[in-house]
N, C-alpha and C positions, 0 to 999 in steps of 0.2 A: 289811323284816325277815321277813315271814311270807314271804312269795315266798322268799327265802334257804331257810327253815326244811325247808319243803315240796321242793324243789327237793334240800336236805340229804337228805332222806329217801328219796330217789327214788333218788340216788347211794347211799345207806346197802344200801339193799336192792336194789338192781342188777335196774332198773326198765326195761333194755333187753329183757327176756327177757319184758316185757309184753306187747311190740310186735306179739308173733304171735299173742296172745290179741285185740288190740283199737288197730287201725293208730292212730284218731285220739289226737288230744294228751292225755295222760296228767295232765298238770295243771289244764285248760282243762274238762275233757271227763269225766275220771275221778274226779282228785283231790276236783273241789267238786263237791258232789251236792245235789239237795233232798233232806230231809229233815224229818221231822215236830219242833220243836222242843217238840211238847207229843202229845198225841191227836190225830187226824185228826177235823177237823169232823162231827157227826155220831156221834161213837164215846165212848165208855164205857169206862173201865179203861186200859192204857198197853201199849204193843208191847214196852217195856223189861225189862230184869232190872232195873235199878237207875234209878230215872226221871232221877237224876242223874248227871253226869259224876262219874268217880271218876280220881284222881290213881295212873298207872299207868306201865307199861311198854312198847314194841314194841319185840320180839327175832327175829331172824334166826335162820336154822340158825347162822352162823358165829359167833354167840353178842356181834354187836352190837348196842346198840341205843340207844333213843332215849326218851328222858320225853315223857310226854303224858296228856292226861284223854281217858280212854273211858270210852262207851257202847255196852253192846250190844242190836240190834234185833232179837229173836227171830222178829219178823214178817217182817222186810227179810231176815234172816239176813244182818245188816253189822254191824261192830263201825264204831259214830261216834267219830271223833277231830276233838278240836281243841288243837291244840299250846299253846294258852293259854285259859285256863274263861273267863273275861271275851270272846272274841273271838266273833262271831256267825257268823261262818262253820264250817259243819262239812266234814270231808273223811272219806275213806273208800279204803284201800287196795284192790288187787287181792285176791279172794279166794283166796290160795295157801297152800300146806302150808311154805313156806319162810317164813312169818310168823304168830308166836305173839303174842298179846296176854296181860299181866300184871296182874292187879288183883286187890288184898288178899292177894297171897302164891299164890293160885290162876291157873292159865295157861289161856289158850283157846285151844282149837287145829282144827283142819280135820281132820277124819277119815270114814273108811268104816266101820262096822263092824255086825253082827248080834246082834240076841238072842236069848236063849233062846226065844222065842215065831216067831222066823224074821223079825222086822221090821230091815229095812235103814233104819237112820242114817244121814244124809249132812249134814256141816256141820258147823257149830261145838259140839264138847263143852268142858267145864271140868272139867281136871286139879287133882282134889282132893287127893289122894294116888297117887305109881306109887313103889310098892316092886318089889323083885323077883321075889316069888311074887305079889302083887295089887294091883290100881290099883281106884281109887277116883272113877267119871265121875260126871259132870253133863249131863243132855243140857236146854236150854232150851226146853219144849217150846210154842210157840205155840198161841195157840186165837184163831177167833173167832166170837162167836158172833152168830149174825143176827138184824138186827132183828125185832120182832116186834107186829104190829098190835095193838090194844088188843079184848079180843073182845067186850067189851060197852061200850056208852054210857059205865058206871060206874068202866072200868080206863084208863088211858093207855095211848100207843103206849110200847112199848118199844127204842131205840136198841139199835145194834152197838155188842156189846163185848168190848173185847182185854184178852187176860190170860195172863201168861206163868208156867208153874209148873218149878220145875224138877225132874226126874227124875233119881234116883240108880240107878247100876248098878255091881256091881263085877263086877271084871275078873280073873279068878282063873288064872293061868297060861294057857292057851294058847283057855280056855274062852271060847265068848260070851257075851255082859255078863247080866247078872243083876240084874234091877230087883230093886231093895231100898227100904224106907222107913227115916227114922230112928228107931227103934224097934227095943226087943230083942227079940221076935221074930223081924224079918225076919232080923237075924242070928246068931240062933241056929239058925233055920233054914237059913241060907247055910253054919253052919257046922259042924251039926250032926254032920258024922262026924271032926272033929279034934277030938280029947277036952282038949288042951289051950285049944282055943278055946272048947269048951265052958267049963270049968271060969272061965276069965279071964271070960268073959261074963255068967256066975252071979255074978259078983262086981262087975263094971263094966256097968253097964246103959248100951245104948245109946241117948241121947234126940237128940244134934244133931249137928251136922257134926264138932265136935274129939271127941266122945266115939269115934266111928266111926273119925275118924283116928287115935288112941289103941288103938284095938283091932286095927286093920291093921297097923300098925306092932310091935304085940305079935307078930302072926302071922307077920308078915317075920322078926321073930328066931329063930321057932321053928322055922320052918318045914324 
C-alpha cells in the first residue's frame, strides 16, 4: 500500500520531468531519504519549524493534491513527508516551484526574492497572507551555532545547537520584502504614509500573526 501511495504521487505530480534533474530511480534513490528523526547526535535545539509532523496538504500548480503529515527542515531546506504519522519511513519530494506544501491554513512555497537591505532568498518561504496590494512572508531562517569548548576547569564543553526562528516580511506591491516584527511598531512604521492605516493601527495593535493578517487585509480593502 505505501509503495501504491508513493508511486500515486509521483503520477500526481508528473514526476517524469524529474528525470533531467536527477537520471537515478526516483523512488529507490529520491523518494526515501535519511533523515534526522530527532537532533543530530551531538546537537542542541531542533533543525524543525514544528518538531512534529503536522496533518497537511501537497498541491500542484494544477491545483491537485494529496493528504499527508509534514515536516519542514530549515537546516536540510526539505519539507519531510510521510503519508501516514505512525509509518517510520520518511520521504522527501523534488525541490520544485510546481509543488506547494499546506499546513495550518499557511502554504510553503519555493521562491527567489530580495530585501530591502539587498539580501537574496532562496527556498522555502510561508504564505501567510497574499492580498492584492500586500503579502505577508515567512522566511525559516536556520542557525547553527558551534560548539564551544569549556574555557576554564569550572565551565562545561558547550555542544552545537540548531534553532530555527522564523522571519516575517511583507511584500507591498511590486516592492522588496520588508522584514517586520510582530509588534505595532514595526507596522506602523511599514505604514506610516497611508493615513488610513495609520489610523486602523492606532486602534488594532499588532501583537501576533492573525492580528497582522487582520490589518493587511484592512489595507487590501482600502487600498
Amino acid at each position: 500500500m505505501k509503495r501504491f501511495l508513493l508511486l500515486s504521487l509521483m503520477v500526481i505530480f508528473g514526476f517524469n520531468s524529474y528525470a533531467q534533474i536527477n537520471s537515478q530511480n526516483v523512488l529507490n534513490d529520491r523518494m526515501t531519504i535519511s533523515v534526522y528523526k530527532k537532533t543530530p547526535k551531538g546537537f542542541t535545539g531542533t533543525p524543525f519549524v514544528d518538531e512534529e509532523f503536522k496533518k497537511g496538504i501537497i498541491m500542484d500548480e494544477d491545483g491537485r493534491s494529496q493528504p499527508a503529515f509534514l515536516r519542514y527542515n530549515a537546516v536540510e531546506g526539505i519539507m519531510e513527508i510521510k503519508l501516514n504519522k505512525l509509518q517510520e519511513d520518511i520521504h522527501v519530494l523534488p525541490r520544485i516551484k510546481k509543488i506547494n506544501y499546506s499546513i495550518d491554513d499557511y502554504t510553503y512555497f519555493i521562491d527567489s526574492k530580495r530585501t530591502e537591505d539587498g539580501e537574496h532568498l532562496e527556498g522555502y518561504f510561508v504564505r501567510y497572507y497574499a492580498g492584492d496590494n500586500v503579502k505577508l512572508l515567512g522566511w525559516p531562517r536556520p542557525d547553527i551555532i558551534e560548539a564551544q569548548a569549556a574555557k576554564t576547569g569550572y565551565d562545561k564543553d558547550k555542544p552545537a545547537h540548531l534553532k530555527v526562528e522564523m522571519e516575517y516580511y511583507l511584500e507591498i506591491g511590486d516592492n522588496r520584502l520588508q522584514e517586520v516584527r510582530l509588534r505595532p511598531r514595526d507596522f506602523r512604521k511599514a505604514f506610516d504614509e497611508n493615513d488610513a492605516m495609520k489610523n486602523y493601527l492606532s486602534d488594532n495593535k499588532v501583537k501576533d500573526l492573525e492580528d497582522a493578517i487582520q490589518a493587511l487585509k484592512f489595507y487590501d480593502k482600502q487600498a
